[in-house]
C-alpha positions, 0 to 999 in steps of 0.5 A: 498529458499526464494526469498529476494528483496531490494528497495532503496527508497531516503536513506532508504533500504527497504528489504523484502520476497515477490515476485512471486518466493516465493509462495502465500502459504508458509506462507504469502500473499502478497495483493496490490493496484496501485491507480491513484490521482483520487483513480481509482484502475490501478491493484492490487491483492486482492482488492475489492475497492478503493476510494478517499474520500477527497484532499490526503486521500484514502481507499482501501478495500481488500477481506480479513482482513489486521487487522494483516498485513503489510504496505508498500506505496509509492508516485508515485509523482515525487515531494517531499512529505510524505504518511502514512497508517493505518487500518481502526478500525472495518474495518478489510478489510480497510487500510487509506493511506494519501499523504501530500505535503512536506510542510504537506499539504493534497496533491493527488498523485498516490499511490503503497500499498503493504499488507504483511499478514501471512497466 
């Protein structure tokens, strides 16, 4: 049986596969990251590093490729803003993610990334 979770984010429902009830090993892995605004790394599964390299912009290193995987990150601002997340072309095992202000301006924040990979 798979383990289904919804996550309500503002208007948007987020649905997905991926909790501890579902085993790392039937067909997926599920890497993640809680960064502090500084970049530090709270706790996570599967990092290898974490940094903030300038205002708003932060690289996470996981052990593994996440060429082929799914992002999912969130503010834990509680102001209005936006985040987005890219991998990192020749960095296999690096995801980018950016915060802005909602004026689009570069912004720090804390931020929560999942990684959902095939395995």
């Amino acid at each position: 049986m798979i383990a289904i979770r919804k996550i309500v984010l503002a208007s948007a429902v987020l649905t997905f596969c991926c909790d501890a009830a579902f085993p790392q090993g039937a067909g997926f892995v599920t890497l993640s990251a809680r960064l502090a605004p500084n970049g530090t790394v709270g706790f996570g599964s599967g990092v290898q590093s974490a940094v903030r390299s300038s205002v708003g912009v932060y690289v996470v290193t996981f052990t593994r490729s996440v060429a082929n995987c799914n992002f999912l990150a969130t503010r834990q601002a509680n102001t209005p803003g936006e985040i987005v997340t890219a991998p990192i072309v020749g960095n296999p095992n690096v995801v980018r993610v950016r915060t802005y202000n909602s004026a689009g301006a570069p912004q720090d924040s804390g931020v929560s990334l999942m990684v959902n990979c095939a395995s």
